[in-house]
TORFILO-323872 format. One line per 8 residues: number of its first residue (from 1); their letters; for each residue x, y, z of N, C-alpha, C. Coordinates in pm, 1 decimal, m for minus. Example, Ala and Ser with C-alpha at 12.3 -4.5 7.8 and 13.67 -1.06 7.14 Angstrom:
BEGIN
1 = as = 1319.0:m569.0:780.0:1230.0:m450.0:780.0:1320.0:m330.0:780.0 ~ 1285.0:m225.0:708.0:1367.0:m106.0:714.0:1290.0:3.0:787.0
END
This chain:
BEGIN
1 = xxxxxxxx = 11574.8:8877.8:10997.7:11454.0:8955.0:11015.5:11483.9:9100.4:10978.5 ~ 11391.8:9160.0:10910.3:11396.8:9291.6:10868.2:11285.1:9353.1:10922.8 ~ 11375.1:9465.2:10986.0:11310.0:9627.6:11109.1:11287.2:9667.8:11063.0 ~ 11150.2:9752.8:11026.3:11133.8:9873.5:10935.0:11053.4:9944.7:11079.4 ~ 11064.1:10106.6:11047.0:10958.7:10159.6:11140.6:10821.1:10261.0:11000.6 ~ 10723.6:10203.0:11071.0:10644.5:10312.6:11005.1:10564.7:10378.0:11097.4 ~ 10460.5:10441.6:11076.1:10357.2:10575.7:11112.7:10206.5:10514.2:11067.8 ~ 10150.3:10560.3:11110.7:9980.8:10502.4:11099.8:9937.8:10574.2:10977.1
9 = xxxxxxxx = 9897.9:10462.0:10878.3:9858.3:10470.7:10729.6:9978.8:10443.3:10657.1 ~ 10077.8:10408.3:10690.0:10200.9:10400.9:10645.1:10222.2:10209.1:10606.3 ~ 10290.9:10194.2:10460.2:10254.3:10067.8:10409.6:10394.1:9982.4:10372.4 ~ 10391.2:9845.6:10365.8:10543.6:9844.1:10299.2:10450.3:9710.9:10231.3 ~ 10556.4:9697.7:10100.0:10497.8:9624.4:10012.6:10622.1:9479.9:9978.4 ~ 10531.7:9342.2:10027.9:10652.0:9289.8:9978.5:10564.8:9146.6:9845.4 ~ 10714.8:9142.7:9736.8:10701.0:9123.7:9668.3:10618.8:9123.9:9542.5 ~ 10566.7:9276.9:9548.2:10507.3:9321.0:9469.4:10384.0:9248.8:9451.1
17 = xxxxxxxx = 10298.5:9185.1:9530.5:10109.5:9141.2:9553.7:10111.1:9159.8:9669.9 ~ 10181.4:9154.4:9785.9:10120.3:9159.5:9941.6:10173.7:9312.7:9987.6 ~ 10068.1:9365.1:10041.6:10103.9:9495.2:10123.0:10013.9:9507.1:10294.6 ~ 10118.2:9568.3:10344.7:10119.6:9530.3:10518.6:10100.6:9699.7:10571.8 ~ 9964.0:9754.0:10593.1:9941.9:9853.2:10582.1:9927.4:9902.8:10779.0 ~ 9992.4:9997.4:10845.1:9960.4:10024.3:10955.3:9835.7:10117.6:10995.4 ~ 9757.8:10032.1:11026.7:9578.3:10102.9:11056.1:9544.5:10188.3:11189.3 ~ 9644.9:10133.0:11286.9:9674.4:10212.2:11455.7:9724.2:10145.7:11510.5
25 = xxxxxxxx = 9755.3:10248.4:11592.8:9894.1:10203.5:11697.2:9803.2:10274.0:11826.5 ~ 9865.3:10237.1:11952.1:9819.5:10303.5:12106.3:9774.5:10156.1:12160.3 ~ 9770.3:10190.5:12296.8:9761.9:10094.8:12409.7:9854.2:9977.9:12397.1 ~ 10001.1:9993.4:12348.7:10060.9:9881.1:12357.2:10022.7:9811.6:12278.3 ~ 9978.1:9840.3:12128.9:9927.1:9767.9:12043.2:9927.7:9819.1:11944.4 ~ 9955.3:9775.4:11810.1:9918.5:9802.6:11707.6:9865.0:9701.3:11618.6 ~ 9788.3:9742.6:11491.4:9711.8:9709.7:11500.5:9788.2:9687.4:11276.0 ~ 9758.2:9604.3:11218.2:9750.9:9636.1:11094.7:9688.7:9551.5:10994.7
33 = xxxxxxxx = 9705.0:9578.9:10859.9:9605.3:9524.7:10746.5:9651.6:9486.3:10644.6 ~ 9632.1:9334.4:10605.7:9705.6:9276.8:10517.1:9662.8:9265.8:10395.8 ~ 9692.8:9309.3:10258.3:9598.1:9295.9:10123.5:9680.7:9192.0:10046.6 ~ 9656.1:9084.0:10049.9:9692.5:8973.1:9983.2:9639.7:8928.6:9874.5 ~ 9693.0:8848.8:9764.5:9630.4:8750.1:9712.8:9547.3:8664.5:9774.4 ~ 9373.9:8579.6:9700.0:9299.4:8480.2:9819.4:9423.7:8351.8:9833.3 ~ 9494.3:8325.4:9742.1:9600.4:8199.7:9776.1:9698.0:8189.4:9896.0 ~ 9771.1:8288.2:9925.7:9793.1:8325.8:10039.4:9789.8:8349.8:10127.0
41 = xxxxxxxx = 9825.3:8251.4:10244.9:9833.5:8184.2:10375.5:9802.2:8331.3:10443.9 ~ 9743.1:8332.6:10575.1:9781.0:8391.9:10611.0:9732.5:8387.1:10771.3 ~ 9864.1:8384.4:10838.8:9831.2:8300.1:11004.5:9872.9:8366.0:11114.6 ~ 9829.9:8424.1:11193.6:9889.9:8458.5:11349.7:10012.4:8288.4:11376.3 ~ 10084.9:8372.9:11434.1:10223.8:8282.2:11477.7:10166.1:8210.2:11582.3 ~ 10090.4:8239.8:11711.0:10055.4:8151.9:11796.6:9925.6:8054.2:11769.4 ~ 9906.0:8063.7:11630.7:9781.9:7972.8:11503.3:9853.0:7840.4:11432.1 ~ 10011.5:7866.7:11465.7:10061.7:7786.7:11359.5:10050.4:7659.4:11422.5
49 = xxxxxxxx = 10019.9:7604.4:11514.7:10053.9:7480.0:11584.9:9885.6:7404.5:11574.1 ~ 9799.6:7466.4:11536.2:9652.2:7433.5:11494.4:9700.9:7394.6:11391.2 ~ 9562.9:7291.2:11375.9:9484.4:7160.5:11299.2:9324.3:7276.6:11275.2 ~ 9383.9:7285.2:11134.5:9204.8:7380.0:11050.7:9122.5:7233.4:11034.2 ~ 9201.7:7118.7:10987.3:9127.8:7056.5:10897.0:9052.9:7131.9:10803.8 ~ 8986.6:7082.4:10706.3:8923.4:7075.9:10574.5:8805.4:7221.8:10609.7 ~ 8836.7:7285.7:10598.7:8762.7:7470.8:10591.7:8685.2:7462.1:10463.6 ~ 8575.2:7489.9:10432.1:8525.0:7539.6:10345.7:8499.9:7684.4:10378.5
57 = xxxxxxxx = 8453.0:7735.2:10472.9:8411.7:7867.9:10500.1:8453.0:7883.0:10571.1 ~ 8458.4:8044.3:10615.5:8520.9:8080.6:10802.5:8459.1:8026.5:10877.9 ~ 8313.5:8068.4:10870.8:8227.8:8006.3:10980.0:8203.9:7851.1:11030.4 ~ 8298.1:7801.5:10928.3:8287.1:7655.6:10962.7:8420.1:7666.7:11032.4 ~ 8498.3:7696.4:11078.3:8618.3:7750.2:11172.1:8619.0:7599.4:11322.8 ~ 8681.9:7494.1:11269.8:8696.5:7441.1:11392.7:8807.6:7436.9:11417.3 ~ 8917.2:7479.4:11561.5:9067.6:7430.6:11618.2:9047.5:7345.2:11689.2 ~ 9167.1:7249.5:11623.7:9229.1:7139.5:11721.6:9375.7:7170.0:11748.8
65 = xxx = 9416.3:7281.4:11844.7:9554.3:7288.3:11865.8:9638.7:7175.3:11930.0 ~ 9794.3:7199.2:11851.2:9825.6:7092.4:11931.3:9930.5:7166.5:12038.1 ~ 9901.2:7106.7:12157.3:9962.2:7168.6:12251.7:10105.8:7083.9:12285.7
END
């Protein structure tokens, strides 16, 4: 795992298409913004154990986690 520290508005870029931009920080939280390619996954860690099934849209958004 690689530590970096940044500052709010502050960006790191990996592999030259994805950049991981810091939008705010405070209350024990920060907060940031991912500019990806649309092909590229992109999941909260406590998401990974969900079942999307077949998504066409967000709003069609059903979880079946597996616990």
């Amino acid at each position: 795992m690689l530590i970096l520290s940044r500052k709010k508005a502050q960006s790191i870029d990996i592999d030259g298409h994805i950049r991981v931009t810091v939008v705010d920080t405070g209350n024990n939280c920060v907060k940031i913004g991912i500019q990806a390619p649309r092909d590229v996954t992109i999941l909260r860690s406590e998401l990974q154990e969900c079942d999307f099934g077949e998504i066409d849209s967000p709003s069609e958004l059903e979880l079946e986690c597996v616990v």
